[in-house]
C-alpha positions in Angstrom: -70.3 -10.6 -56.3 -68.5 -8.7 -53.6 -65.4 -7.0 -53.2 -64.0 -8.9 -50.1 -64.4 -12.5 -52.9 -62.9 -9.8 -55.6 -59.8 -9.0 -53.2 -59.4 -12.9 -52.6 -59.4 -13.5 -56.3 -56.8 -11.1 -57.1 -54.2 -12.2 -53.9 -54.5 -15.4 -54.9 -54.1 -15.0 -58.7 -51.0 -13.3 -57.8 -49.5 -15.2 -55.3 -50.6 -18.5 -57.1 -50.8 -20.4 -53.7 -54.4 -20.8 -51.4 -51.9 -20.9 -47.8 -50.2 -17.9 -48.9 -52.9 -15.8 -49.8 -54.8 -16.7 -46.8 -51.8 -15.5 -44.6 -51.5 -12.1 -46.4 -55.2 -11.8 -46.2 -55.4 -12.5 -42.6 -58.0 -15.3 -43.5 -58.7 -19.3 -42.9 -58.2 -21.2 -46.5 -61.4 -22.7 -46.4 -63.1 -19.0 -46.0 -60.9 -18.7 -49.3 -61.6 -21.4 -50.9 -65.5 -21.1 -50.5 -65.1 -17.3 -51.7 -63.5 -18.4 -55.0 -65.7 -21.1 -55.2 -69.0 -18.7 -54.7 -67.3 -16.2 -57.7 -67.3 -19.5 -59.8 -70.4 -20.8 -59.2 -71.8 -17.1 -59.9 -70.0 -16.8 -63.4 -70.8 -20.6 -64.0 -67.3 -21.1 -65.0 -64.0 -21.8 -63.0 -61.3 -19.3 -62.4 -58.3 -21.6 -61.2 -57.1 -24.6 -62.2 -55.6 -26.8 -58.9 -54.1 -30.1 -58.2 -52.0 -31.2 -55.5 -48.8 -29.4 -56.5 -50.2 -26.1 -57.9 -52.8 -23.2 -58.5 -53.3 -22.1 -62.3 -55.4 -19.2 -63.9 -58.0 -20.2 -66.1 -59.0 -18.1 -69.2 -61.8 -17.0 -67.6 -59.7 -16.4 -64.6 -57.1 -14.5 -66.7 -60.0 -12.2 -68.4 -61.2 -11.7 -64.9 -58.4 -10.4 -63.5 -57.9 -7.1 -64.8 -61.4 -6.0 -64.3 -61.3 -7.2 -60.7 -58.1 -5.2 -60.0 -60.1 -1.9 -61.5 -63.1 -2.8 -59.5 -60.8 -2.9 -56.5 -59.0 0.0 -57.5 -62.6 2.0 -58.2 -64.0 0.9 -54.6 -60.7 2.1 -53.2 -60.7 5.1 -54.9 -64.5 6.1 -53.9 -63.6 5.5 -50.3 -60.4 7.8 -50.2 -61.9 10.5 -51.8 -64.8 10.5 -48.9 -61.7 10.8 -46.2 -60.3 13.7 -48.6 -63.5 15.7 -48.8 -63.6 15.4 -44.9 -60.0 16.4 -44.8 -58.8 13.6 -42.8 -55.3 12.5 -43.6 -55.3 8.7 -42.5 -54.5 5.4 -44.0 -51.8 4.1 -45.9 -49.9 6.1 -48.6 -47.8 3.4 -50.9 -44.5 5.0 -52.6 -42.1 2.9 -54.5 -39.1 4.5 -54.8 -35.7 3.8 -57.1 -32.6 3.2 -55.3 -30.9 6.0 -57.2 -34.1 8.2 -55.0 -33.6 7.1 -52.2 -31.1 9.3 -50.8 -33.2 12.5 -51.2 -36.3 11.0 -48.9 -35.1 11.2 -45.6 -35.6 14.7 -45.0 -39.4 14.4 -46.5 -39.9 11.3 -44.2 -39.4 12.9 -41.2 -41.6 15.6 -42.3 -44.3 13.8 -43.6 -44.7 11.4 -40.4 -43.8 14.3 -38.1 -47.3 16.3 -39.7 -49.2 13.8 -40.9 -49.5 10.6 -37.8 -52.7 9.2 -38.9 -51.2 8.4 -42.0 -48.8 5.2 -42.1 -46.1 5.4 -45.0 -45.3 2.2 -47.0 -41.7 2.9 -48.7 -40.6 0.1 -51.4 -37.3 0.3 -52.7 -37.0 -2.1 -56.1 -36.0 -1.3 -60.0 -38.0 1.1 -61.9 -39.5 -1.4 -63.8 -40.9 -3.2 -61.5 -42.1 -0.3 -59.8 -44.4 0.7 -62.8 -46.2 -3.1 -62.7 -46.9 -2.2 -59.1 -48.4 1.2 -60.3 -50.5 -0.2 -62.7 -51.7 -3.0 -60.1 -52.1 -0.2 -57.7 -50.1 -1.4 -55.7 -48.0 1.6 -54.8 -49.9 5.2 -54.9 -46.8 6.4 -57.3 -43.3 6.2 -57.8 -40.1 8.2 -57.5 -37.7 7.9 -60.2 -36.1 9.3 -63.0 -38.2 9.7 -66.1 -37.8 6.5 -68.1 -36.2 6.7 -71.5 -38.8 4.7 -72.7 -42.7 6.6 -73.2 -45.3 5.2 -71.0 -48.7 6.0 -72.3 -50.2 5.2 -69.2 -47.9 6.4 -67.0 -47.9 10.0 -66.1 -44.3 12.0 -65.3 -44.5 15.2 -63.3 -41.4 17.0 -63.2 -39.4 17.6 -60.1 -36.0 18.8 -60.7 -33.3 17.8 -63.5 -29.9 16.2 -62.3 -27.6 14.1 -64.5 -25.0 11.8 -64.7 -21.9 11.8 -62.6 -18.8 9.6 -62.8 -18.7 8.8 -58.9 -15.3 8.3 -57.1 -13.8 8.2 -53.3 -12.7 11.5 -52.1 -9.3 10.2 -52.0 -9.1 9.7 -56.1 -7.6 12.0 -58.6 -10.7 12.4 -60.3 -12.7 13.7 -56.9 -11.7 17.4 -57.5 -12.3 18.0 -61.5 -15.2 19.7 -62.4 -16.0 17.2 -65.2 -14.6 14.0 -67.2 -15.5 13.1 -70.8 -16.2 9.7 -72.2 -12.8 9.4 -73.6 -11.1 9.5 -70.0 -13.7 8.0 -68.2 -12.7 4.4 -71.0 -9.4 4.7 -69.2 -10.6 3.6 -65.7 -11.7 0.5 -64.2 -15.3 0.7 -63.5 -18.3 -0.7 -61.5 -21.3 0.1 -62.5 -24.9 -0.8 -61.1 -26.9 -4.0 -63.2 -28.3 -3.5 -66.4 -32.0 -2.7 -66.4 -30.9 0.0 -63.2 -32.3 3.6 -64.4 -28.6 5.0 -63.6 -26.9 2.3 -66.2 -30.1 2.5 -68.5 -29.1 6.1 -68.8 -25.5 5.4 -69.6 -26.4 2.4 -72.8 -28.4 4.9 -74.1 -25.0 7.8 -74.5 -22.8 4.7 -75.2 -25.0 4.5 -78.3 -24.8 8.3 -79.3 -20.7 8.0 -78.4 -20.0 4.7 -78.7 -16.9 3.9 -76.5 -15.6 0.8 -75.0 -15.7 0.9 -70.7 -13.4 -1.5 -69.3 -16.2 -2.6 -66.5 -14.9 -5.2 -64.2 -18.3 -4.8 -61.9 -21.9 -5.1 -61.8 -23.6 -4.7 -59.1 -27.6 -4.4 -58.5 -27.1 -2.9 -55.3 -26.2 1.1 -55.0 -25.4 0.7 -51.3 -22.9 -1.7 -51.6 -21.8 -0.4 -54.9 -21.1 3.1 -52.8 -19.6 1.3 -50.1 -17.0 -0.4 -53.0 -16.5 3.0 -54.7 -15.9 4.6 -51.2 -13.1 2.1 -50.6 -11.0 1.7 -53.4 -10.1 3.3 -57.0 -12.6 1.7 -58.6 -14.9 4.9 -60.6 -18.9 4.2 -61.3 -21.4 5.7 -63.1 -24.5 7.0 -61.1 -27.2 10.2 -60.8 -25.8 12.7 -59.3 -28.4 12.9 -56.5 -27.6 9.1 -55.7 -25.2 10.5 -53.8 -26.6 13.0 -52.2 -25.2 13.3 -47.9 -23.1 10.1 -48.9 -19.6 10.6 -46.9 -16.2 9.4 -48.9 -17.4 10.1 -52.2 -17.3 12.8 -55.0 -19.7 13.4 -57.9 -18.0 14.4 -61.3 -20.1 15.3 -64.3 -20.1 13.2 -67.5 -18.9 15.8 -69.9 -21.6 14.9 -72.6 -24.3 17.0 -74.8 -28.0 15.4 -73.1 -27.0 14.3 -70.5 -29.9 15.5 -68.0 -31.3 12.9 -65.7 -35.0 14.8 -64.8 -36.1 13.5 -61.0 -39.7 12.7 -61.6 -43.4 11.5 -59.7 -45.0 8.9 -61.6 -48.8 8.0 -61.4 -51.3 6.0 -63.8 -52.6 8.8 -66.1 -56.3 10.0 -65.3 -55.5 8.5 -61.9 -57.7 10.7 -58.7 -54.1 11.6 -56.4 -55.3 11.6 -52.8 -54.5 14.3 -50.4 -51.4 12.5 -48.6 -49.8 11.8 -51.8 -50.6 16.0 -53.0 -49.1 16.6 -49.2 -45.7 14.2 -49.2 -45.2 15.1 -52.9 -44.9 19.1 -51.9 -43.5 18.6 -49.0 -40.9 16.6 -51.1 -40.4 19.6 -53.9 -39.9 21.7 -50.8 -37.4 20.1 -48.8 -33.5 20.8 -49.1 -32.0 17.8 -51.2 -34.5 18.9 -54.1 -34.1 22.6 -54.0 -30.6 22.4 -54.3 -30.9 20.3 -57.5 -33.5 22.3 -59.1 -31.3 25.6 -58.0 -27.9 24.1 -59.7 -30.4 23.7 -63.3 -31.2 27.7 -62.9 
């Protein structure tokens, strides 16, 4: 067994589809197909189940899968610590980041790439949910979010700042210049707020069920640019982090008047998980740069 027919295994159990995987592992189908076929004659057992429309995990290719993705993971692992004990900051570094993050990268970015050019950074913007699965597959080297209201045994949260919940408005709305709003007058505006399952609105069901209240909400939307770009342009009032917002022109931040209502800005990574030097360097760099000061400065 070696890794290269491991690798194989695991892009194709995922992707469910022999052309595809070959594409993404810049390989010919038949080297793919005689590398599955060589794990299954050495377990004396098949892995997939195929026929002319479709590729299907077996059992034995479903018990397989998870130890193949750790032996990956281990291999992977072994090799990046070698480059860290040589201090040599190449490769890729993976970080999946929540849309309700992504505002306070930029800075860090630019820093990162501007110190660190042997090093290529992979940015993946998607829901915080499915940004844990790609954790756990190892898939991203950890995640930028907002701690989950949900524990994650295997999932650990390193503390970068703590921010909170904001009813967001244009500049040009009566609300932009308060210095808070409570539930109670927040119910008497139309509202658009980001999908269910997003961490901002996550946050929000969770004090709707300490101070139940009914929100006229006339929007949903699973995009926070757009959203923004809505808010921005009419009277409409959403509910977002603060820091969602942070160097957005048109639009004002006004804080939920509401006991716990702290949002805290964390770095996610699998628990017991070895963190290799670029993610050490881009996470400090991150605590150090502007957008995150200022939020751990307005908590002092």
């Amino acid at each position: 067994m070696e890794l290269r027919q491991l690798r194989s295994f695991v892009k194709l159990a995922e992707v469910l589809n022999f052309s595809e995987a070959s594409k993404e592992l810049c390989q010919t189908q038949s080297t793919l197909s005689q590398q599955i076929k060589t794990l299954e004659q050495e377990f004396g057992m098949p892995l997939f189940i195929r026929n002319s429309h479709s590729v299907m995990l077996t059992e034995a290719g479903s018990e397989l899968l998870p130890f193949a993705r750790k032996a990956i993971g281990n291999a992977d692992e072994c090799r990046q610590r070698m480059l860290d004990l040589q201090e040599v900051l190449v490769g890729n570094l993976n970080i999946g980041v929540t849309y309700s993050f992504s505002p306070l990268l930029t800075e860090t970015i630019f820093a990162f790439t501007k110190k660190y050019k042997g090093v290529k950074l992979n940015v993946c913007y998607k829901p915080m949910a499915e940004l844990m699965e790609m954790l756990r597959r190892r898939e991203v080297d950890f995640v930028l979010a907002f701690k989950p209201t949900a524990t994650m045994p295997d999932i650990e949260s390193h503390t970068l700042f703590q921010n909170y919940l904001a009813a967001i408005v244009s500049k040009a709305h009566p609300l932009a210049k308060r210095d808070g709003i409570d539930m109670a007058e927040l119910a008497r505006y139309s509202l658009a707020l980001p999908s269910k399952g997003l961490q901002a609105r996550n946050a929000l069901e969770k004090i709707l069920e300490r101070h139940p209240c009914r929100l006229d909400v006339r929007i949903e939307l699973n995009d926070p640019n757009i959203l923004l770009e809505l808010i921005h342009n009419s009277n409409f009032v959403s509910v977002l982090a603060e820091a969602s917002v942070h160097n957005q022109s048109g639009v004002a931040a006004v804080p939920l008047l509401i006991p716990e209502n702290e949002m805290t800005g964390c770095v996610h990574t699998l628990s017991g998980s070895y963190h290799k030097k670029s993610t050490c360097e881009f996470v400090k760099l991150l605590s150090e740069s502007i957008a995150v000061k200022e939020r751990a400065n307005a908590w002092l």
